[in-house]
KOLKOLMAR-770301 format. One line per 5 residues: number of its first residue (from 1); their letters; for each residue x, y, z of N, C-alpha, C, O, CB. Coordinates in steps of 0.02 Angstrom, whole numbers, always signed. Glycine has a CB too. Layout:
N
NUM> A> X Y Z X Y Z X Y Z X Y Z X Y Z; ...
//
This chain:
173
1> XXXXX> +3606 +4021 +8635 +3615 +3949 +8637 +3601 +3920 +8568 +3549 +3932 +8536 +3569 +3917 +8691; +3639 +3891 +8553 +3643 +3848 +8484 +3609 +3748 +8493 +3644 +3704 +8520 +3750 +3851 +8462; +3545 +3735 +8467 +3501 +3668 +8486 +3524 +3651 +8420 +3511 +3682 +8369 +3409 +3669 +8506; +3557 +3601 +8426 +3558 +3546 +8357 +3519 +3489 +8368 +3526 +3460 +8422 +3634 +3515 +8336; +3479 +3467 +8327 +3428 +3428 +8314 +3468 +3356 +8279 +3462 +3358 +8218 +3371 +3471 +8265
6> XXXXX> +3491 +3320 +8294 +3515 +3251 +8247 +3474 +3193 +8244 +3447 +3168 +8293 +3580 +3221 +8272; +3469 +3174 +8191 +3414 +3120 +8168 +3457 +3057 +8140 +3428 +3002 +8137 +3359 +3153 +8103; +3529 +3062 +8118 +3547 +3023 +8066 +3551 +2949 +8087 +3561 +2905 +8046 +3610 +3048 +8040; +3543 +2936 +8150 +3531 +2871 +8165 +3479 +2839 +8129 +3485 +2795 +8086 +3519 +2865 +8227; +3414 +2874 +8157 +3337 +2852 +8142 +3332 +2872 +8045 +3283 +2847 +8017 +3268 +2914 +8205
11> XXXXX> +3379 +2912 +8004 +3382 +2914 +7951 +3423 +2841 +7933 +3406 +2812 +7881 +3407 +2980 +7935; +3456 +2822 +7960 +3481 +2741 +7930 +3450 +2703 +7947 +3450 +2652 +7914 +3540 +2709 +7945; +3414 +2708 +7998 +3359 +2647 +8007 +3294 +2650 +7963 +3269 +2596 +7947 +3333 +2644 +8086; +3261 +2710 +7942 +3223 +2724 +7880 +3241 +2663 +7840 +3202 +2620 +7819 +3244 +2796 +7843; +3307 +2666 +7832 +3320 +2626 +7766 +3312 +2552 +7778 +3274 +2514 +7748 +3395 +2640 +7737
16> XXXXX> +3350 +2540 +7822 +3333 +2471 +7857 +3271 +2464 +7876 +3265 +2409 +7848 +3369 +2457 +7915; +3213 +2473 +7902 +3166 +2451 +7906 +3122 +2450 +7835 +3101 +2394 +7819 +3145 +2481 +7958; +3111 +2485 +7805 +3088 +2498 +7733 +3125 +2428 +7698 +3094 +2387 +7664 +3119 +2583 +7698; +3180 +2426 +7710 +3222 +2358 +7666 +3191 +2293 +7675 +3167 +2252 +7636 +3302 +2342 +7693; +3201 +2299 +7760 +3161 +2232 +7777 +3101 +2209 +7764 +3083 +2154 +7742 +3156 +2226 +7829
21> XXXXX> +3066 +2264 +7782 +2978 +2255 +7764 +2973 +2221 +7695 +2937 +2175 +7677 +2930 +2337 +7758; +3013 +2252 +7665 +3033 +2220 +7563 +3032 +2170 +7568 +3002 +2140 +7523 +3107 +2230 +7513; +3054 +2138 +7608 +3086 +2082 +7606 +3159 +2061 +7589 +3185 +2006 +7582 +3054 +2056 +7575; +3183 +2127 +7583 +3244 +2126 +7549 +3320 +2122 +7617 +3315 +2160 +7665 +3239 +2207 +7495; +3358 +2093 +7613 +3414 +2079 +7657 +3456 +2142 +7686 +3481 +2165 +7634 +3460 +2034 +7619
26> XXXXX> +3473 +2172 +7725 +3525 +2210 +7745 +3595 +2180 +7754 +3605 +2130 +7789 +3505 +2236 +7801; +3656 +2220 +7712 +3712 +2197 +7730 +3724 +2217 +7805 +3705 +2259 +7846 +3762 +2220 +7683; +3777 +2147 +7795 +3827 +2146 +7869 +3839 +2223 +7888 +3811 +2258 +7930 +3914 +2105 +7856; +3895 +2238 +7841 +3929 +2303 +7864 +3875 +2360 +7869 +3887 +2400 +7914 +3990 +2326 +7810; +3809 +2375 +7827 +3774 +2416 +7853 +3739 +2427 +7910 +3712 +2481 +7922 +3750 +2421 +7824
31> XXXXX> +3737 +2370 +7953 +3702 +2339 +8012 +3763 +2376 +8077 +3756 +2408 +8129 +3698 +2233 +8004; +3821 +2351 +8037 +3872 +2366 +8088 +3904 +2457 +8088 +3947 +2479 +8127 +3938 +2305 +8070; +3873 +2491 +8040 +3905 +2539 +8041 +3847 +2566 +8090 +3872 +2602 +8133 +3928 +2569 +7972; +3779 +2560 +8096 +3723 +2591 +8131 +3735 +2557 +8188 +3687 +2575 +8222 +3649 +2585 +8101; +3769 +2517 +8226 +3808 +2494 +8291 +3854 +2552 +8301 +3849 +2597 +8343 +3852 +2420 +8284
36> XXXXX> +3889 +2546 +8264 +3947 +2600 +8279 +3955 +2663 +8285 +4004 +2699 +8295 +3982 +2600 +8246; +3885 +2672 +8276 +3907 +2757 +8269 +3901 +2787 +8326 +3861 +2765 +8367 +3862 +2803 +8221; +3943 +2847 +8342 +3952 +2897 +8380 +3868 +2905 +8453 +3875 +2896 +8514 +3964 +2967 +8312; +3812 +2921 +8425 +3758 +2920 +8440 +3715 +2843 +8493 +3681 +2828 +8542 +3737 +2935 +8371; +3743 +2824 +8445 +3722 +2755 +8472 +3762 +2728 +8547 +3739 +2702 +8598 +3741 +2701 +8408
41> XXXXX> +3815 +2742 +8533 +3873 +2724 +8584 +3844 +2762 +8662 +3846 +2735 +8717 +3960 +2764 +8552; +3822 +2819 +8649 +3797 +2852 +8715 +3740 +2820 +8752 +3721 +2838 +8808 +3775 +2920 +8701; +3708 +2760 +8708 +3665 +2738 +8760 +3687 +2661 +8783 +3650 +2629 +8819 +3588 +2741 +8732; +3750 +2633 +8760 +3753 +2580 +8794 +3776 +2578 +8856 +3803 +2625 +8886 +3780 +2544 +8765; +3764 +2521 +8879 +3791 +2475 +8941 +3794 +2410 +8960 +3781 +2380 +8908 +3769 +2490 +8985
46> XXXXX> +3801 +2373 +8998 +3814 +2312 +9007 +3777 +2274 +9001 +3791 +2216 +9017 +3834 +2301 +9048; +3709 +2292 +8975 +3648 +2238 +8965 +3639 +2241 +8874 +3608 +2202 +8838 +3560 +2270 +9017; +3677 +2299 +8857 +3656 +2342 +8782 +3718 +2348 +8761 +3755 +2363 +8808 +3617 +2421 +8782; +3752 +2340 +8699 +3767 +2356 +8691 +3796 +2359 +8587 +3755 +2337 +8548 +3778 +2347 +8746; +3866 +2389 +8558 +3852 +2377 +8457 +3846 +2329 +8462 +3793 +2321 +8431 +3904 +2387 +8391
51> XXXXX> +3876 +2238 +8497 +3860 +2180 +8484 +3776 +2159 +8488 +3756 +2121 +8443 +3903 +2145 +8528; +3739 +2176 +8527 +3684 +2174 +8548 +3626 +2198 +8474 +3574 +2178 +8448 +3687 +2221 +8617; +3679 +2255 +8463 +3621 +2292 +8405 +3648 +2258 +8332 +3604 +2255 +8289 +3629 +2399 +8399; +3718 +2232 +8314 +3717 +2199 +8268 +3675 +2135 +8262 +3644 +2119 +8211 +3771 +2194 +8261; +3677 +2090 +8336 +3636 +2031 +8317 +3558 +2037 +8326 +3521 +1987 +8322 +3660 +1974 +8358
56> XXXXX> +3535 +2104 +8340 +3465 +2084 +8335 +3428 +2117 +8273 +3370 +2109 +8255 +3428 +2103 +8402; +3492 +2167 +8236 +3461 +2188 +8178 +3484 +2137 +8103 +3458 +2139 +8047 +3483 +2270 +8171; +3543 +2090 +8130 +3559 +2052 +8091 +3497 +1965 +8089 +3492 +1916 +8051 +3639 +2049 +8114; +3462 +1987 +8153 +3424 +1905 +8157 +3359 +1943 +8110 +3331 +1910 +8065 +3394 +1861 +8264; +3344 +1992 +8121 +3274 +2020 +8101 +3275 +2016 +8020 +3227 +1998 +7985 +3261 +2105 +8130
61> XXXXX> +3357 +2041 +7990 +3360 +2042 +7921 +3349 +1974 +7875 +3333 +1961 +7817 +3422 +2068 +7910; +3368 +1939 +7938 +3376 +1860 +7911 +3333 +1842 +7898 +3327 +1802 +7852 +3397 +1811 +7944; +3265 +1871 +7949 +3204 +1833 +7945 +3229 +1756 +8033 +3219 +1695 +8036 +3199 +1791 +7829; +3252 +1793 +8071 +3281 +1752 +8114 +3252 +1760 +8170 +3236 +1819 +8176 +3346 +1758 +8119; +3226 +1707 +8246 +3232 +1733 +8276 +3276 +1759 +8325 +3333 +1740 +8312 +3206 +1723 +8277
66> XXXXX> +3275 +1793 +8376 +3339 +1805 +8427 +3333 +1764 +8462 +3285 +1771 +8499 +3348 +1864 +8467; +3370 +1708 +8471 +3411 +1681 +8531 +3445 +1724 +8588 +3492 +1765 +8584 +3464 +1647 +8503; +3400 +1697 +8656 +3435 +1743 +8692 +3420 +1799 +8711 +3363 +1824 +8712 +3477 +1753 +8671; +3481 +1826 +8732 +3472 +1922 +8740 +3434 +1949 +8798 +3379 +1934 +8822 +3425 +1960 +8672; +3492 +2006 +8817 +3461 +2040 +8868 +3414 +2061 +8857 +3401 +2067 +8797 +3485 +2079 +8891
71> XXXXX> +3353 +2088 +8914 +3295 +2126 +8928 +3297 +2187 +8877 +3248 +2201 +8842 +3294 +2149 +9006; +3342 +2213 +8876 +3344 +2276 +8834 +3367 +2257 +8734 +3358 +2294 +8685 +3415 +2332 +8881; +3395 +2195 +8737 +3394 +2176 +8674 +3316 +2145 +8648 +3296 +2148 +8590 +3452 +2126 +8670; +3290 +2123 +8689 +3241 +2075 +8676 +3180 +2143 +8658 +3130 +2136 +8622 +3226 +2012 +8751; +3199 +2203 +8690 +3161 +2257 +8687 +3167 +2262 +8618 +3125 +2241 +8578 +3180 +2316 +8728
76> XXXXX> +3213 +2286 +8606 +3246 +2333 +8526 +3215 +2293 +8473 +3177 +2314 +8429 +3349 +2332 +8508; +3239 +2219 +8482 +3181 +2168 +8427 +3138 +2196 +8438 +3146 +2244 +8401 +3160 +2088 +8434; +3065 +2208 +8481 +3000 +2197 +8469 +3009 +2265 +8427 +2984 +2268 +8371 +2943 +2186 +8535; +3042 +2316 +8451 +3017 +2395 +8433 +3032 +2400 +8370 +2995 +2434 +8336 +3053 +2460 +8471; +3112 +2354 +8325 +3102 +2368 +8271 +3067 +2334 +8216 +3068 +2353 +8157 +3145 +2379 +8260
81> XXXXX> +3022 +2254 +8251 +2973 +2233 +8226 +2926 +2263 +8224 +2887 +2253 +8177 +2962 +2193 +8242; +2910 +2315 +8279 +2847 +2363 +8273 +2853 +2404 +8209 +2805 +2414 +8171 +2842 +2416 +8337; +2912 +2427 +8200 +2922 +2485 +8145 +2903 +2463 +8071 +2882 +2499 +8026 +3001 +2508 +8143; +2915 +2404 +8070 +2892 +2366 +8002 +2859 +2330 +7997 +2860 +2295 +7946 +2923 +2340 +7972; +2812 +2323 +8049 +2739 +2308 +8039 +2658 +2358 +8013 +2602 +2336 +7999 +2731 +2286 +8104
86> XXXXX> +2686 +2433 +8015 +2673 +2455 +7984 +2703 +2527 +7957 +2705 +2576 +7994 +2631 +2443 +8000; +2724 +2528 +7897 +2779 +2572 +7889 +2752 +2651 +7905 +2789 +2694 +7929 +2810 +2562 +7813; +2651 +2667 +7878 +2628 +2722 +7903 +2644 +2742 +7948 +2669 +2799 +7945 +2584 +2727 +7908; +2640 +2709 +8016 +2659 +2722 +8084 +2733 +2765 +8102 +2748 +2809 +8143 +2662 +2650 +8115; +2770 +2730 +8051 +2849 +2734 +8077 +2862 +2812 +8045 +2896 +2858 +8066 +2913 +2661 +8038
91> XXXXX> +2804 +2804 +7969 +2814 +2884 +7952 +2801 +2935 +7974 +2836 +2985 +7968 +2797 +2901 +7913; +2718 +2931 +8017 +2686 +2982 +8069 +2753 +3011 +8124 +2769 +3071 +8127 +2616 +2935 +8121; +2788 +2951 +8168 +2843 +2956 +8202 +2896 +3013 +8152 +2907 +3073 +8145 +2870 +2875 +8214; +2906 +2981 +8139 +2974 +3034 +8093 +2948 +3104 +8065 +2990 +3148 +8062 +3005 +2991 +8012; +2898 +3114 +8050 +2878 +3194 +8027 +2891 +3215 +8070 +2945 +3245 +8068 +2815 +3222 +8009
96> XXXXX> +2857 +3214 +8133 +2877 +3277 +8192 +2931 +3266 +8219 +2935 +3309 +8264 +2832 +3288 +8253; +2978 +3233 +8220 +3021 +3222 +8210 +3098 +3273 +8182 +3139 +3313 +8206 +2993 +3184 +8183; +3081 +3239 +8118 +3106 +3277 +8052 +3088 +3363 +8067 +3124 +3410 +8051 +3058 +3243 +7973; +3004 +3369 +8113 +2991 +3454 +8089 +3015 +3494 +8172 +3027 +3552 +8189 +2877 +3475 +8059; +3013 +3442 +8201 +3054 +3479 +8263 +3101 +3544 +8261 +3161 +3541 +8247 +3100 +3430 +8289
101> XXXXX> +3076 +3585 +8272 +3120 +3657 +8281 +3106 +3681 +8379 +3063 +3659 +8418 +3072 +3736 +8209; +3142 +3714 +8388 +3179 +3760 +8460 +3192 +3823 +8445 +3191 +3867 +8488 +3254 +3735 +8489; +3200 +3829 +8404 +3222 +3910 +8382 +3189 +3973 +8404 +3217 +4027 +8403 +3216 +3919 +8311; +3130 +3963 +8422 +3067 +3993 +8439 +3110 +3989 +8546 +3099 +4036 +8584 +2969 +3923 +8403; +3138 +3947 +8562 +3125 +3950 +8648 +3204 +3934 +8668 +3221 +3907 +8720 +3058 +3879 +8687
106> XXXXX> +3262 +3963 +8599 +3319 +3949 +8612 +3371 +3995 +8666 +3423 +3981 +8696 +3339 +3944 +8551; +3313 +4076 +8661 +3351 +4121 +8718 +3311 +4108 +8786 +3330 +4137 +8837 +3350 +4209 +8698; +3271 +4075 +8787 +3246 +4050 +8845 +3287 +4008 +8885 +3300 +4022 +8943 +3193 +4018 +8832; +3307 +3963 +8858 +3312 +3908 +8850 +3393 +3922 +8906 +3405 +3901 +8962 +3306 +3879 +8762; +3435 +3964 +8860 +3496 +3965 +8873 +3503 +4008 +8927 +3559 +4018 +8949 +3534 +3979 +8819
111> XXXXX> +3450 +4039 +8954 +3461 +4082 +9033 +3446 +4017 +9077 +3475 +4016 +9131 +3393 +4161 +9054; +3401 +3956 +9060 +3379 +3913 +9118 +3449 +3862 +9125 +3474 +3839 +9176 +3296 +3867 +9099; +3470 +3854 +9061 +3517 +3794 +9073 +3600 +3819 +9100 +3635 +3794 +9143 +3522 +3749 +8993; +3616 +3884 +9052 +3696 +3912 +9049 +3744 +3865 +8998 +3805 +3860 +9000 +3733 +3908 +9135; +3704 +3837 +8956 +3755 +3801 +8902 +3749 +3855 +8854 +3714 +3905 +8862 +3732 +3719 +8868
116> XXXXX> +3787 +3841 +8800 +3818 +3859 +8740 +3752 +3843 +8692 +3709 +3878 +8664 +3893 +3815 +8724; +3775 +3747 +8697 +3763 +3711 +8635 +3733 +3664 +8662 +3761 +3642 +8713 +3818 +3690 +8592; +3668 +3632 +8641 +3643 +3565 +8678 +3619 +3536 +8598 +3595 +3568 +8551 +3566 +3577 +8753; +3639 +3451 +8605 +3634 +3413 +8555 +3580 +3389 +8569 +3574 +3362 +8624 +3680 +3372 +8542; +3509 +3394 +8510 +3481 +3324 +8560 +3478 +3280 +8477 +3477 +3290 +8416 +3373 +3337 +8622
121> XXXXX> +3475 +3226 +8533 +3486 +3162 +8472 +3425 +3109 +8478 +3404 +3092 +8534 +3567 +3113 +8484; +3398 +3081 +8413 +3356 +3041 +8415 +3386 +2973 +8404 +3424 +2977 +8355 +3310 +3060 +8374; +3386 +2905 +8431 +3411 +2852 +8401 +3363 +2796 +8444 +3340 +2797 +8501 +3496 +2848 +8405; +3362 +2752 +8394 +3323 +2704 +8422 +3347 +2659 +8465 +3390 +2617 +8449 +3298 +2674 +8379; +3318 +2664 +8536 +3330 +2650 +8578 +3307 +2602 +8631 +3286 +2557 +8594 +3333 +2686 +8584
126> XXXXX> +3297 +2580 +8695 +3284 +2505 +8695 +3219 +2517 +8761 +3160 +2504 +8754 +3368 +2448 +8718; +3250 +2543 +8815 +3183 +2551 +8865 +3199 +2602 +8901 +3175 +2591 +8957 +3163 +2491 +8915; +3228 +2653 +8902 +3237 +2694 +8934 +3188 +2769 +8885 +3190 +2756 +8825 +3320 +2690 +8948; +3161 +2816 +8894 +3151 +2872 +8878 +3197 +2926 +8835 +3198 +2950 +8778 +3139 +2889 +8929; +3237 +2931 +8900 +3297 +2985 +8866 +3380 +2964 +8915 +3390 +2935 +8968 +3264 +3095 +8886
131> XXXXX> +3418 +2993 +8869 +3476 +2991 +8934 +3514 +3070 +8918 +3518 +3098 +8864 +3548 +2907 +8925; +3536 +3090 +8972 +3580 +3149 +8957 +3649 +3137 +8975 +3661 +3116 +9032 +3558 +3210 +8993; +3703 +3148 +8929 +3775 +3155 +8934 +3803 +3219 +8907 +3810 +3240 +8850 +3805 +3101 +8899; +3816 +3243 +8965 +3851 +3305 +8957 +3798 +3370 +8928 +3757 +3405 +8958 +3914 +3288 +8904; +3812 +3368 +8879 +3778 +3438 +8819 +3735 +3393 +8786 +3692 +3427 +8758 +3839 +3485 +8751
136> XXXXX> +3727 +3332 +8775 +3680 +3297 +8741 +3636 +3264 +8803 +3643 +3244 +8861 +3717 +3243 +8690; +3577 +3275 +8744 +3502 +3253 +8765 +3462 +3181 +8723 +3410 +3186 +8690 +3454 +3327 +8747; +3499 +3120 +8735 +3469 +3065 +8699 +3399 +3053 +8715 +3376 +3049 +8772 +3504 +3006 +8710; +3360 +3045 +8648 +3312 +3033 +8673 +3288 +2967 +8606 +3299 +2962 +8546 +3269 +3107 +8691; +3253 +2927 +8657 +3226 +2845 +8605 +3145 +2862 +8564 +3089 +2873 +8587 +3204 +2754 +8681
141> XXXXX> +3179 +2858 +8476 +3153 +2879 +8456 +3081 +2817 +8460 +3026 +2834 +8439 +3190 +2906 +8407; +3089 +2779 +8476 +3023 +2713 +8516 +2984 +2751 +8547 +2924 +2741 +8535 +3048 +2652 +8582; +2996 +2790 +8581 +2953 +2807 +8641 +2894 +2910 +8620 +2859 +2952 +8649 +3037 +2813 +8728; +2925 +2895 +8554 +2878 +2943 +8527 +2823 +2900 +8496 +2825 +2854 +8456 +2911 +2992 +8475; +2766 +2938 +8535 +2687 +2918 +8517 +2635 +2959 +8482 +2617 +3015 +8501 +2653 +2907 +8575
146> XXXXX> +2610 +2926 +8426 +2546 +2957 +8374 +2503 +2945 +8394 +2503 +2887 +8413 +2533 +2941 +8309; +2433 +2983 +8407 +2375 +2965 +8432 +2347 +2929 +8355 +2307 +2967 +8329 +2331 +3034 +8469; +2356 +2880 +8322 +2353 +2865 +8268 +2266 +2832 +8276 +2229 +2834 +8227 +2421 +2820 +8248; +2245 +2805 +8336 +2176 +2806 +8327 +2148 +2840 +8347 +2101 +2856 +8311 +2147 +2770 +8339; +2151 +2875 +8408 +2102 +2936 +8433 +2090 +2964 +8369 +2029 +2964 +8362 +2133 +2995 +8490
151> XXXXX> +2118 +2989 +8316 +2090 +3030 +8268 +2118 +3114 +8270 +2101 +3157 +8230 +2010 +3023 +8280; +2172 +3124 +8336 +2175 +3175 +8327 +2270 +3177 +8299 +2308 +3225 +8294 +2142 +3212 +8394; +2281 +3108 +8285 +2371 +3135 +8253 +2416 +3180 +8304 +2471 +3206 +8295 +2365 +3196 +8173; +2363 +3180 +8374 +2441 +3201 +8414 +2501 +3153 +8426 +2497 +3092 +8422 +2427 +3222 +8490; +2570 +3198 +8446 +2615 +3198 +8440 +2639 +3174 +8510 +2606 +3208 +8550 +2630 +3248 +8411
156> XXXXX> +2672 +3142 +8535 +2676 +3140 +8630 +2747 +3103 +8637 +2771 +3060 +8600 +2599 +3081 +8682; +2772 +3134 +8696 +2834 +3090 +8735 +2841 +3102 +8782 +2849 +3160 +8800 +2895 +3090 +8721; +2839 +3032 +8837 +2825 +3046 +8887 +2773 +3066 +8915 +2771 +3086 +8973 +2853 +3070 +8894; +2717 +3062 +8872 +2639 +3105 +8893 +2660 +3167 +8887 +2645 +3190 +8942 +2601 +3095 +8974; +2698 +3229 +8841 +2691 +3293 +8844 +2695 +3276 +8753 +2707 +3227 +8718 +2751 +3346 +8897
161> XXXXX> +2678 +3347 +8745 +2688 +3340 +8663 +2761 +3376 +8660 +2790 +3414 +8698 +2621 +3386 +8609; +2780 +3343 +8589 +2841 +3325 +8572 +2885 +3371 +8605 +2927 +3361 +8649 +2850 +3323 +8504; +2865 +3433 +8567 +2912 +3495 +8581 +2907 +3492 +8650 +2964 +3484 +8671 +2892 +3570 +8548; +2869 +3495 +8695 +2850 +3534 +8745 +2891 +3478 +8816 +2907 +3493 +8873 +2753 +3546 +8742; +2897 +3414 +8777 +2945 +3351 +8838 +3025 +3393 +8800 +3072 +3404 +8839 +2931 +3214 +8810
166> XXXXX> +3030 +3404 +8752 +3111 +3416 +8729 +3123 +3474 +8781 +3170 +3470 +8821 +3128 +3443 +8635; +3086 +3521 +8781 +3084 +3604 +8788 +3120 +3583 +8890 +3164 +3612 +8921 +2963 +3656 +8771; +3087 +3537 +8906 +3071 +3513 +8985 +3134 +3477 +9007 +3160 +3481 +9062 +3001 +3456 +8994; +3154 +3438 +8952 +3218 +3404 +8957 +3274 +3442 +8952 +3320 +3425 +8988 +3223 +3358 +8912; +3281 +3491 +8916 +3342 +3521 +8914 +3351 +3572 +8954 +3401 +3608 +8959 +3357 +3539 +8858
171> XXX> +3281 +3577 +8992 +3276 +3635 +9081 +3335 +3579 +9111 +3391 +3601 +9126 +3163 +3636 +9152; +3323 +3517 +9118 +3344 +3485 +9150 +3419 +3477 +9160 +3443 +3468 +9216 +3316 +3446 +9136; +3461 +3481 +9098 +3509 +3509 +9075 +3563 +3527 +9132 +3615 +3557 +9117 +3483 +3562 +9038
//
């Protein structure tokens, strides 16, 4: 079984949140290309959707607030106000992340499920956990937690540590 790991969502939002915190503006079209992409598209629906994520990353750039908006938009504001309220935080998130490997539980893996190829994808996401479509395994990169005060820098989703909710999710498969 072949696990591809994709981040490049939460790698454009790096940039965008880092921008904002600057104080510095995000273009239109960069706002709209992180709507559009491929990744992103797998978690909308009728409460969510690229319009939803252009205007709440376009009110935040502004320095705006959101008017409006569904439950799940009104979500995505707070989470990516969380992210740039303190940027340490957002970096703890992204290392394990970024160091996520499977390779170690990939022939396991592929006697429990019978796939080939399972994608899992990180993108920032609104209130849901994870979603699965097809061979992909979305999962909201929000809902990964740092024990940033306990003192011990664990890693958690879902209450399991990182690897060990991915490893569980793609049984699920």
């Amino acid at each position: 079984m072949k696990i591809n790991i994709n981040a490049e969502v939460v790698e454009m939002m790096i940039f965008y949140w880092s921008s904002v915190a600057e104080k510095e503006k995000v273009a239109e079209p960069y706002i709209i290309s992180v709507a559009e992409r491929p990744e992103m598209m797998m978690i909308y629906d009728e409460e969510f959707d690229e319009q939803g994520v252009r205007r709440v990353l376009s009110a935040i750039s502004n320095r705006e607030l959101l008017n409006g908006g569904s439950k799940k938009e009104k979500r995505f504001w707070n989470n990516n106000m969380w992210m740039m309220e303190d940027l340490g935080v957002m970096q703890a998130m992204i290392d394990p992340m970024k160091q996520l490997s499977l390779k170690d539980v990939t022939d396991t893996l592929a006697t429990k499920t019978g796939l080939d190829e399972v994608n899992v994808i990180f993108v920032p996401g609104t209130t849901e956990f994870y979603k699965i479509c097809g061979n992909n395994l979305i999962l909201n990169f929000f809902k990964i937690a740092v024990d940033i005060f306990g003192g011990t820098g664990a890693v958690t989703f879902n209450e399991k540590p990182l690897k060990d909710a991915v490893v569980e999710l793609i049984k699920e498969m």
